[in-house]
C-alpha positions in Angstrom: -11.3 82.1 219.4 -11.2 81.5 223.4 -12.6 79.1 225.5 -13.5 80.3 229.2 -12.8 80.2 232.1 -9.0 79.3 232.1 -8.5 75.8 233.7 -5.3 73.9 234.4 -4.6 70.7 232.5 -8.3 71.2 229.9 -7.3 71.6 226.0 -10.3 72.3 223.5 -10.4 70.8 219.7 -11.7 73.4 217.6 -13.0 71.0 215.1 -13.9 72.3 211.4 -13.6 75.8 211.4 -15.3 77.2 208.8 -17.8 79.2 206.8 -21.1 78.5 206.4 -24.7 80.2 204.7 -25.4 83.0 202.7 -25.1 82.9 199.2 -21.6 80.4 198.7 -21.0 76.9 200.1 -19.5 76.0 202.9 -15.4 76.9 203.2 -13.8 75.0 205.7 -10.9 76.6 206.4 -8.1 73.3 207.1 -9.6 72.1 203.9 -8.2 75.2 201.9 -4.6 75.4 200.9 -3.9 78.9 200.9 -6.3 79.4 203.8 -5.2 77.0 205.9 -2.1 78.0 205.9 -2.7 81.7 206.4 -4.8 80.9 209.5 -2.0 78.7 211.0 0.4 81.3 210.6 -1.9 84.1 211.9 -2.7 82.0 215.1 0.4 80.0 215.7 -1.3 76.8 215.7 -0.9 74.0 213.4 -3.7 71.9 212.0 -4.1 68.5 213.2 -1.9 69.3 216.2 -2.6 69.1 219.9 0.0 71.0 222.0 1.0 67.3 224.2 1.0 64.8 221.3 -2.8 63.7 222.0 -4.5 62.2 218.7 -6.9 65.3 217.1 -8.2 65.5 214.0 -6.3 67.0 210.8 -9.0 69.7 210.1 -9.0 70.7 214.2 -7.2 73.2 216.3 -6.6 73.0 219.8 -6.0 75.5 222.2 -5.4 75.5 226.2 -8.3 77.1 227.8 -8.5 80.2 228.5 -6.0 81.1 226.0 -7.1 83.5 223.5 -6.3 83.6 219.8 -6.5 86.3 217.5 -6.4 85.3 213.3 -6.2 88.5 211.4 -6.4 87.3 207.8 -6.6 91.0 206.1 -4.1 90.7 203.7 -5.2 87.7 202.1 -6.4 88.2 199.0 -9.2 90.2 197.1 -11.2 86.8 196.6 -10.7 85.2 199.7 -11.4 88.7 201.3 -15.3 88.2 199.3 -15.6 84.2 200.4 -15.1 85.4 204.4 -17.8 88.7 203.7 -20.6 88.6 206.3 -23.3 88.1 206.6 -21.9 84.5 207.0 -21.9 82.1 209.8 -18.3 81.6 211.4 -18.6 78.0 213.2 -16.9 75.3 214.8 -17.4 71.2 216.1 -16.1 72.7 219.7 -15.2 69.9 222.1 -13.1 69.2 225.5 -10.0 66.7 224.7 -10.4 63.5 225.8 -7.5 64.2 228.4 -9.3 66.5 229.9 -10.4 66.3 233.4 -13.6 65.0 233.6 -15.1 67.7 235.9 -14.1 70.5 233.2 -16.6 72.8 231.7 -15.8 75.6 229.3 -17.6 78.2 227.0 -16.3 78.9 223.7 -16.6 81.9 221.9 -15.9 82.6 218.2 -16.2 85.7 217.0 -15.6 87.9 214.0 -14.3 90.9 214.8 -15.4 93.4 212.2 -19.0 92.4 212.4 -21.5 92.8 209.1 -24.7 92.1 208.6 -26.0 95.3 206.7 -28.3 98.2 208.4 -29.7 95.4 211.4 -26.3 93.8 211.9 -25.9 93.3 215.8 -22.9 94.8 217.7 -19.9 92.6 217.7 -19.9 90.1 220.8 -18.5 90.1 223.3 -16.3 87.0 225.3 -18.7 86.5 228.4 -18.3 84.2 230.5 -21.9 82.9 232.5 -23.8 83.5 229.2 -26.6 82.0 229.6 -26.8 81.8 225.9 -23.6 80.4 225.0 -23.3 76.7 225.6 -21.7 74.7 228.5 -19.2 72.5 226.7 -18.6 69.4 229.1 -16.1 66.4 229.0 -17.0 63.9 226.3 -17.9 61.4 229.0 -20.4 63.9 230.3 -21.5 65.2 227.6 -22.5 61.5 226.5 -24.4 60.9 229.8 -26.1 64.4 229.2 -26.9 62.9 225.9 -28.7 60.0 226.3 -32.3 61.3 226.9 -31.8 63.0 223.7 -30.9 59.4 222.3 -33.5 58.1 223.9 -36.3 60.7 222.0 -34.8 60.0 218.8 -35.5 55.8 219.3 -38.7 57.0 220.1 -39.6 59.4 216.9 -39.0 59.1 213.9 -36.0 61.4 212.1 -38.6 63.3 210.4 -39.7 65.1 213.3 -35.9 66.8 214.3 -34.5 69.8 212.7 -31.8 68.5 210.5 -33.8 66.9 207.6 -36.6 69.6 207.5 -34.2 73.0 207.7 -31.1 73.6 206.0 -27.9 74.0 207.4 -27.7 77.3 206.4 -31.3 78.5 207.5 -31.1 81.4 209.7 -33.9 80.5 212.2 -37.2 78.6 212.7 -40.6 79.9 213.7 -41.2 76.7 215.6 -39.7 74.5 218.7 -41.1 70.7 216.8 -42.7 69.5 214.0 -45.0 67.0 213.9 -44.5 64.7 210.1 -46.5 61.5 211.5 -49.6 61.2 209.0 -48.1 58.0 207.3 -46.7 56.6 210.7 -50.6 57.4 211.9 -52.1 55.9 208.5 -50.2 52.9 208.0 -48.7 51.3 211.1 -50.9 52.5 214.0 -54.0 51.6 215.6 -56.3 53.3 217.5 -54.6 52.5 220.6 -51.3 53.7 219.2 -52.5 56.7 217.5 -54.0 58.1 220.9 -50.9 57.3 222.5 -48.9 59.0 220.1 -51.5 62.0 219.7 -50.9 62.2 224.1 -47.3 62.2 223.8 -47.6 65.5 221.5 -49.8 66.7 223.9 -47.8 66.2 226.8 -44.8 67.5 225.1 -46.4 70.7 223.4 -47.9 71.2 227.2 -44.2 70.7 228.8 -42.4 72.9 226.4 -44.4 75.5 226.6 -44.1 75.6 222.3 -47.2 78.1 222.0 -45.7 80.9 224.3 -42.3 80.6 222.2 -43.6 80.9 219.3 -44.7 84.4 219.2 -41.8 85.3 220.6 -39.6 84.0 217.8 -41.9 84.7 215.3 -41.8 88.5 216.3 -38.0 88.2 216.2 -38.0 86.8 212.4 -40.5 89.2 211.4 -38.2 92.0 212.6 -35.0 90.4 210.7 -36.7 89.8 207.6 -38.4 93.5 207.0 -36.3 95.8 205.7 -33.3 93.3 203.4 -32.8 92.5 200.1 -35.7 91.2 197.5 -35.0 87.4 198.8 -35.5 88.0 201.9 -38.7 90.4 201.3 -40.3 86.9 199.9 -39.4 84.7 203.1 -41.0 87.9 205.5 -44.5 87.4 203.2 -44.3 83.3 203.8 -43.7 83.8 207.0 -46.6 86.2 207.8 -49.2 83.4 206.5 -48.4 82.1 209.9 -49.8 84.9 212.3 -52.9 83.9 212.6 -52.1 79.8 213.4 -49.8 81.3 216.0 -51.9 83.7 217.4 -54.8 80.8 217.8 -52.6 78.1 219.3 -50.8 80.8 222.0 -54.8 81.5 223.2 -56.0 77.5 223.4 -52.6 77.1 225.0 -53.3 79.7 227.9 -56.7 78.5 228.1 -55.1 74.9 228.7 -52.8 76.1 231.0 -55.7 77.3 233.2 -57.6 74.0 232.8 -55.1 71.6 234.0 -54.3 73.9 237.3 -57.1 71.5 239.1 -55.4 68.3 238.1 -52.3 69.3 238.8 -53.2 70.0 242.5 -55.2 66.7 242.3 -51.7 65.0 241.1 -49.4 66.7 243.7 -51.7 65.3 246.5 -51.4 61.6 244.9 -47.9 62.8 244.7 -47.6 63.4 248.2 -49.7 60.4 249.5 -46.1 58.2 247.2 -43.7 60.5 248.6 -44.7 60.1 252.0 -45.1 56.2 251.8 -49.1 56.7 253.9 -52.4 58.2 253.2 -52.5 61.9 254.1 -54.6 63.2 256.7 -57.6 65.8 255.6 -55.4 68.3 257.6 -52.1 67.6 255.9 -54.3 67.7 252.3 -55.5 71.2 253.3 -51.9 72.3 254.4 -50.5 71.3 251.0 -53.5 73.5 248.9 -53.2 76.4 251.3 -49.7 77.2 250.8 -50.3 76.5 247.4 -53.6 79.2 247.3 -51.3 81.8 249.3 -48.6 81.9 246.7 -51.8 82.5 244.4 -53.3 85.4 246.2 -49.7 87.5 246.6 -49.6 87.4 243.0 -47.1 84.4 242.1 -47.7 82.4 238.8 -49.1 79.0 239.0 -45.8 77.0 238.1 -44.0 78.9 240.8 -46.4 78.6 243.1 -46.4 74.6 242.5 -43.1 74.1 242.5 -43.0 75.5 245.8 -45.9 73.6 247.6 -44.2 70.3 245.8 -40.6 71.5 247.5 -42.7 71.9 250.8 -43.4 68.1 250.3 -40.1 67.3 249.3 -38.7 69.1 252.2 -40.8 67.5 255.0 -39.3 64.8 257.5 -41.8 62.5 256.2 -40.4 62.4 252.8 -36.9 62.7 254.2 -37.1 60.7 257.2 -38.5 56.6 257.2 -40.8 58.1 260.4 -42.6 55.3 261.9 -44.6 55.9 265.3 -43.2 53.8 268.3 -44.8 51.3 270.8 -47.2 53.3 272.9 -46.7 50.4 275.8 -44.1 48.6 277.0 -43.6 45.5 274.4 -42.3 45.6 270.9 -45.6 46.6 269.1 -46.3 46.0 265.2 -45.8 48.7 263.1 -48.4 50.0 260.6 -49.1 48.5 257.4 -48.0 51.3 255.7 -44.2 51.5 257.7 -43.6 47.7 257.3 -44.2 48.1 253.2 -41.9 50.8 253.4 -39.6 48.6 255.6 -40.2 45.7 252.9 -39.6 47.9 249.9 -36.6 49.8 250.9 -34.7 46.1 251.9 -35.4 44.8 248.0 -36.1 47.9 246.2 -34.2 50.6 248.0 -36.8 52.6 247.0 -40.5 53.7 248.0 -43.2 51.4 248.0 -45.1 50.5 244.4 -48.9 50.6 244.0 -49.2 46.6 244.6 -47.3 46.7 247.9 -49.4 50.1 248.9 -53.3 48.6 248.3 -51.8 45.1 250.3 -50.6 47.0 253.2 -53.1 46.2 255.4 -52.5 42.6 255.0 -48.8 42.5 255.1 -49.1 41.3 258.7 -50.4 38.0 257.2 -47.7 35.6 256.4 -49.4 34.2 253.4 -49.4 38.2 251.9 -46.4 38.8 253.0 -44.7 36.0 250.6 -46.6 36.4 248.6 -45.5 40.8 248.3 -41.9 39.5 248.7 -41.8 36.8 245.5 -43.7 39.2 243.3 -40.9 41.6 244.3 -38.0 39.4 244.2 -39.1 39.0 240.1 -38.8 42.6 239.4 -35.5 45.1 238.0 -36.0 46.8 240.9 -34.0 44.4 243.0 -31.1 46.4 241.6 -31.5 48.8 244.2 -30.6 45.8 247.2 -27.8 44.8 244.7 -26.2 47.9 244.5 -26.3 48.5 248.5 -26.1 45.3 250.1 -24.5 43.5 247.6 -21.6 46.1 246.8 -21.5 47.0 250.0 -20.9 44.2 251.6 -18.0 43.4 249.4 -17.0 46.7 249.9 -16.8 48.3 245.9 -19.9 50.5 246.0 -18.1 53.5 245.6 -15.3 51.6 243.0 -15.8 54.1 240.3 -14.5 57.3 242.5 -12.7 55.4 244.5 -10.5 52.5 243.1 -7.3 53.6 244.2 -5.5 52.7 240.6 -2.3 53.8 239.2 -3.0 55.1 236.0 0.9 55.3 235.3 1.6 51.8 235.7 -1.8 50.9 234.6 -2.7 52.6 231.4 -5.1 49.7 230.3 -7.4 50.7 232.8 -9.6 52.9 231.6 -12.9 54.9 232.4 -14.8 52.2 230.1 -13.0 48.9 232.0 -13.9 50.7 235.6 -17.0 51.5 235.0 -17.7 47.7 233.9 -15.5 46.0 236.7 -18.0 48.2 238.8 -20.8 47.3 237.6 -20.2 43.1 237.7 -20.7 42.7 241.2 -23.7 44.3 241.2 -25.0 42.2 238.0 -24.0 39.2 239.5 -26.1 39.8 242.6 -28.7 41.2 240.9 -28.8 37.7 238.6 -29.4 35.7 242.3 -31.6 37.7 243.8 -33.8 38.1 240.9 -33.9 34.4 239.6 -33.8 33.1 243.3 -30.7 31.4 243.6 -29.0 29.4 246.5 -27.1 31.8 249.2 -24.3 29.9 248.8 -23.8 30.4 245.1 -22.3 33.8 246.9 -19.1 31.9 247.8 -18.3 29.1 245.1 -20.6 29.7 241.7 -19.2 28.4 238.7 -20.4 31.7 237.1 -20.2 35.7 236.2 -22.1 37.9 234.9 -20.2 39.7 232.3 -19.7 41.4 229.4 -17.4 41.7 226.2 -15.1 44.4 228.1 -14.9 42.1 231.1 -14.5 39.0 229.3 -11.5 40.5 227.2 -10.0 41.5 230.6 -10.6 38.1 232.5 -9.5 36.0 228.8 -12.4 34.5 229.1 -13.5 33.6 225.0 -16.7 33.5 223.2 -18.3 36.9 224.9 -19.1 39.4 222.2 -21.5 42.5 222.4 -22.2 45.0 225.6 -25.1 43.4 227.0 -24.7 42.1 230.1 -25.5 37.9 230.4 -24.9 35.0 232.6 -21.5 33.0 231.9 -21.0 29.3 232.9 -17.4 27.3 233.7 -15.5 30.0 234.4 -12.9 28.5 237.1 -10.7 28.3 234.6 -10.2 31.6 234.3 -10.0 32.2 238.2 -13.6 33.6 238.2 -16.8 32.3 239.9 -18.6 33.7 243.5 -17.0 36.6 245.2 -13.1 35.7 245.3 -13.4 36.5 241.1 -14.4 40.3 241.0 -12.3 42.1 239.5 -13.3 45.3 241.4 -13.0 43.5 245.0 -9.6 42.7 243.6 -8.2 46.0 242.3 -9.7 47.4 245.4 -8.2 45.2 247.7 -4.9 46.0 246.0 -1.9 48.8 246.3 -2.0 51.3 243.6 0.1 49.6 241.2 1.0 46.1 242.7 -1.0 43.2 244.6 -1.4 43.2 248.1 -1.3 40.1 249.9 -1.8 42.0 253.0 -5.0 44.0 252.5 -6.6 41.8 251.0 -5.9 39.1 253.5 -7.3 41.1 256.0 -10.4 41.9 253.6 -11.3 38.2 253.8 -10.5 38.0 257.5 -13.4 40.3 258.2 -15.7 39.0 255.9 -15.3 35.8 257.8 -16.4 38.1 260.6 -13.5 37.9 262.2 -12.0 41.4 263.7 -8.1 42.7 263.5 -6.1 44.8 266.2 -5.4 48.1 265.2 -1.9 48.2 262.9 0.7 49.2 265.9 1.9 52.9 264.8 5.4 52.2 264.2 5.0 49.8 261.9 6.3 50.7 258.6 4.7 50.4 255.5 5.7 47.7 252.4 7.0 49.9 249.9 5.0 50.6 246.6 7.1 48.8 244.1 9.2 45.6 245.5 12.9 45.7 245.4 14.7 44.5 241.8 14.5 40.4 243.0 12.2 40.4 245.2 8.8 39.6 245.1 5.7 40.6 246.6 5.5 37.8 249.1 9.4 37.8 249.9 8.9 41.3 250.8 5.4 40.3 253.3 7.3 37.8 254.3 10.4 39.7 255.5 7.8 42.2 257.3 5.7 38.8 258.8 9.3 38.6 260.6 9.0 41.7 262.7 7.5 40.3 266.1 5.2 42.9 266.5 3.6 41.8 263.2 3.7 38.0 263.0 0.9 38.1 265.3 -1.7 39.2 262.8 0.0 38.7 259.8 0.1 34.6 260.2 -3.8 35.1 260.1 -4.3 37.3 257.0 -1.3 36.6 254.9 -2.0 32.5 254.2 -5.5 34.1 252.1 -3.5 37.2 250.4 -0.8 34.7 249.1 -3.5 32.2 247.4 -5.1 35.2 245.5 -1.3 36.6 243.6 -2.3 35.0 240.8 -4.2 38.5 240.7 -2.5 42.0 239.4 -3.9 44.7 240.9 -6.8 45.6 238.3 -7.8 41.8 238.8 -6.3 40.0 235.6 -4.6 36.5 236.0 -1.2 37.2 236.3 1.2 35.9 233.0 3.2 32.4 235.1 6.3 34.3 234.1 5.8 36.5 237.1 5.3 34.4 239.3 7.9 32.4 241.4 7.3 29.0 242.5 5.0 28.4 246.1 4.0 32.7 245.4 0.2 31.6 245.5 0.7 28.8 248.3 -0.3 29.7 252.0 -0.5 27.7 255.3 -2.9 28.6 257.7 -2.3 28.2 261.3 -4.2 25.2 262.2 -1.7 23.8 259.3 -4.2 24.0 256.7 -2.4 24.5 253.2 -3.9 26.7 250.5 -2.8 27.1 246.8 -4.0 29.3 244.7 -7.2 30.7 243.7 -9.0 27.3 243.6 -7.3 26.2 246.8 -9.0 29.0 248.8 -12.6 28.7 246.8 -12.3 25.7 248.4 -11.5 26.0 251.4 -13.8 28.9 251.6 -16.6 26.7 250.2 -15.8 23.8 252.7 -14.2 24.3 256.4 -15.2 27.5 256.6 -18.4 27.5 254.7 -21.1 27.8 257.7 -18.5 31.2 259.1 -18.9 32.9 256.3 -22.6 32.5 255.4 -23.0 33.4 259.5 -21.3 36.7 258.8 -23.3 37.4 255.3 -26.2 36.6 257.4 -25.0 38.8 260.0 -24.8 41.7 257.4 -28.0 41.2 255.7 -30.0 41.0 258.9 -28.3 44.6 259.7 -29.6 45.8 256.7 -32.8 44.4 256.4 -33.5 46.3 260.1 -31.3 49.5 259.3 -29.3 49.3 262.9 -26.2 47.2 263.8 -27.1 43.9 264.8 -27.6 43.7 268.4 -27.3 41.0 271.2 -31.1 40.5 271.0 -30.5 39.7 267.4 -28.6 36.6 268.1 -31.0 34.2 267.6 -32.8 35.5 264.1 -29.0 35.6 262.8 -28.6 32.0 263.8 -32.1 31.5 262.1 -30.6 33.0 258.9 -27.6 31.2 259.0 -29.3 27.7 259.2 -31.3 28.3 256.7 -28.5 29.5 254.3 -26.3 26.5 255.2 -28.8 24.0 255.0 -29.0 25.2 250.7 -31.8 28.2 251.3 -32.3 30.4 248.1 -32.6 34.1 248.8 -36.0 34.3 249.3 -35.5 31.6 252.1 -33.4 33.6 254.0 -35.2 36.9 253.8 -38.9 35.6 254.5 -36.9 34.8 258.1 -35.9 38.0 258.5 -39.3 39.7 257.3 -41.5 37.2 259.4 -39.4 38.2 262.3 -40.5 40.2 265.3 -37.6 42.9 264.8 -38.6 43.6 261.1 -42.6 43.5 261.7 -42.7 45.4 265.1 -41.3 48.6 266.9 -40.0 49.1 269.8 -41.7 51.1 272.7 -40.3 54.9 273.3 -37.1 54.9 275.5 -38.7 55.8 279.1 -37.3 58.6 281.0 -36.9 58.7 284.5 -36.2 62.1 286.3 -34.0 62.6 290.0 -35.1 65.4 292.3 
């Protein structure tokens, strides 16, 4: 047994080791008294065991990767000797431990040594790593990622169309890639709607796979397995002939297919082109796309290569790659095309490329009435995930929270892959819920609601939340959650690795107040990692506030970082145990006093309400134009900002910014003047 290549820190469970096919049932090998035990002294290893106490189970082996391990098991005895005889299948449930690193990826190879098989048995193998025949085995995380279109396929067909119920275990091949079983689904449940759907889906499916040029080829192989063994076998090489001709048929009508759909396909990859590019193509461009296409025909190359390299051609041209729009040929801001101001409209909601709606009403997005009514149908759809995820999580800075959270793992155990990934995902719920149901702006700061889960819920102590799927919770200041000061990512994030920061995230809130920070003066030295036994987190900001060359910034940002230590630093509510009395008060300089959570909601909520909703609309005018906001932009952002303060839902404030000059029109080209 060995799992290759070697790599530091990645352990693989060897899972069920056992015997399997031919003539005797399956022997798993842990499951065998006198077996088990003469494998664990032949190889060293113990059942059940992993080498650094991790939980595996009893029937499993582990080994490090890379490690090789030898099990000679010749002087066990005569009987056992027959059980093990070839030709048998040696297998094993091979996995990466769960404490593997994530990026680890391993090929295991198991392999008897002496061979078998009778006069067609195959050389011994051979340990090689890059075999493109021996499976990539991936972390379980991965793997389960990888696994979900499969997941997906079985929701969508029944069980009797996979392997598992139609061959045995211990068959030694198949003719064919599917099976089709659907007669009673057809009969019984389906109309004729459904049954053409279903009879395209095959079609499409057979077509993709490529099942009829496969089939000859493993029907060959079989033939040549089965035609020279014993008297049972003789009679599965006669069934199996009775299948020639069906395969011979359906490999011709496939080829003939093949040639047949060529047109369309050429067809599709100019409507392809016409999407990716976001505009009609020219004649010219059309002609460009089919002649590279027909050259790659003429020297010989196959029609799928030759496709996929006029569709890379499209991929890899600065139209597709670029958002090109043609500038002003005067000297005043111009309108762009209809084409470039759906794009411009479809990347702000969708982050994505304009839908088939928005395309055949470009034209007449310059019309106010068109361009509401584009930007409401829009607002309604799941693609508003993609402004979510990019202006939403960006602005509170936790896009990139799953890679980069900055946790201690040691001090934080609790926080695990499946918490990270959900305290990632909130924020962008939560925005998602107000853009796509229309909300008020201001629901941003002060909304008595998350959008949560069971995993979040059990980490915020929030009761009654049961299930995975995602939904809207109500009256949840009682748990310290509600608008943006309750993420539990901005939190974490805005944290040191294994303690609350007062500081950063102080000066987080500063600057989404759109207010800006001197640089930290370089010999200022840094708050250590774990406060001294008796202090607490704000004795120890406070005994670096006193350092002159500090106070100046620090009686600015520290006043919000103390009202949020009722936060840890993966964003629970801290037990009152650990907390000293006045820890979550702060006084601002204008005297203002803040305590706590609810204090700063408040306060954020109230005084300085109309500062932050200018800098959110500060932010989202950037990103509705793509460029940093610019002097010019003053008064749209003012625009914004009234219109947000005065109780202006989402779609409020962005028909201001898309029925503004700067999103509609372009600027003219830059002149360029020349000295002699």
């Amino acid at each position: 047994m060995v799992a290759l290549p070697a790599q530091p820190d990645t352990f693989v469970v060897w899972d069920r080791l056992q015997m399997e096919g031919g003539d005797g049932p399956p022997l798993v090998f842990a499951e065998h008294p006198e077996l088990g035990t003469a494998i664990e002294q032949a190889s060293g290893l113990k059942f059940g065991q992993h080498p650094q106490g991790q939980s595996v189970p009893k029937s499993a082996l582990v080994t490090a990767a890379g490690a090789e391990i030898v099990i000679d098991l010749r002087k066990l005895s005569p009987e056992l000797q027959r059980a093990l005889t070839l030709p048998r299948f040696l297998r094993a449930d091979v996995s990466l431990d769960e404490a593997s690193p994530e990026t680890a990826s391993v090929q295991a190879f198991l392999i008897a040594a002496t061979g078998g098989g009778g006069n067609l048995a195959e050389p011994v193998a051979k340990a090689t790593p890059g075999d493109p025949r021996v499976a990539q085995i991936v972390h379980p995380r991965v793997a389960a990622e990888r696994a979900r279109p499969a997941a997906e396929f079985r929701a969508l067909f029944p069980p009797a169309v996979l392997f598992q119920p139609i061959i045995p275990r211990d068959a030694q091949g198949s003719v064919f890639l599917y099976r089709r079983e659907d007669e009673p689904l057809r009969r019984l449940l389906l109309d004729d709607a459904g049954r053409a759907e279903i009879d395209r889906l095959w079609s499409e499916l057979e077509f993709v796979s490529e099942q009829a040029l496969a089939t000859p080829t493993a029907y060959e192989g079989l033939v040549q397995y089965y035609r020279k063994p014993n008297d049972g076998a003789r009679i599965m090489f006669f069934y199996i002939q009775l299948f020639e001709e069906q395969i011979r048929r359906e490999e011709k009508e496939f080829l003939a297919a093949q040639v047949a759909a060529e047109p369309r396909h050429l067809e599709a990859l100019l409507a392809f082109a016409a999407r990716a590019w976001r505009r009609p193509l020219s004649p010219d461009e059309c002609e460009a796309i089919l002649a590279s296409y027909r050259a790659d025909r003429e020297d010989g190359v196959k029609h799928d290569p030759a496709f996929r390299a006029a569709l890379a051609r499209v991929l890899s041209s600065p139209w597709f790659l670029y958002r090109v729009e043609q500038p002003a040929s005067g000297s005043h801001w111009q309108p762009v095309s209809g084409d470039e101001l759906a794009t411009r409209l479809s990347f702000l909601l969708w982050d994505s490329i304009p839908d088939d709606e928005l395309r055949a009403k470009a034209a007449k997005l310059h019309e106010p009435a068109v361009m509401e009514e584009q930007l409401r149908r829009m607002l309604m759809d799941g693609r508003m995930r993609g402004m979510a995820e990019e202006f939403g999580a960006r602005w509170l800075g936790v896009r990139d929270f799953v890679a980069n959270h900055g946790r201690s793992l040691k001090h934080f155990p609790e926080f695990t892959p499946v918490l990270r990934d959900a305290l990632a995902e909130e924020p962008v719920r939560f925005f998602e819920d107000l853009l796509v149901n229309d909300r008020p702006v201001a629901d941003v700061i002060a909304a008595d609601a998350v959008v949560i889960n069971d995993v979040l819920a059990k980490h915020y102590g929030i009761p009654g939340v049961t299930g995975p799927q995602w939904r809207r919770v109500e009256k949840v200041s009682a748990y310290g959650r509600g608008g943006f000061l309750g993420f539990g990512a901005v939190i974490a994030k805005q944290s040191a690795a294994a303690r609350a920061s007062p500081i950063k995230r102080g000066a987080w809130l500063v600057q989404v107040l759109g207010e800006r920070l001197p640089k930290v003066p370089p010999d200022v030295p840094p708050l250590p990692e774990t406060p001294p036994a008796g202090f607490s987190v704000r004795e120890i900001t406070e005994r670096h506030r006193a350092d002159p060359k500090c106070a100046g910034c620090h009686v600015r940002i520290d006043p919000y970082g103390m009202a949020m230590e009722r936060f840890d630093a993966i964003g629970r509510l801290r037990p009152a145990s650990e907390l000293k009395p006045g820890d979550t008060k702060g006084t601002l300089r204008d005297g203002t006093e803040i305590d706590d959570i609810a204090g700063l909601r408040n306060y954020f909520a109230g005084p300085r309400r109309e500062d932050l909703l200018r800098s959110l609309a500060r932010k989202l005018t950037g990103y509705a134009l793509g460029r940093a906001v610019m002097t010019s932009d003053r008064k749209l952002v003012d625009e914004v900002t009234k219109t947000m303060a005065s109780g202006g839902r989402w779609s409020d404030a962005l028909l201001v910014i898309v029925r503004s000059e700067q999103f509609r029109c372009i600027r003219p080209m830059a002149k360029t003047t020349s000295t002699k």
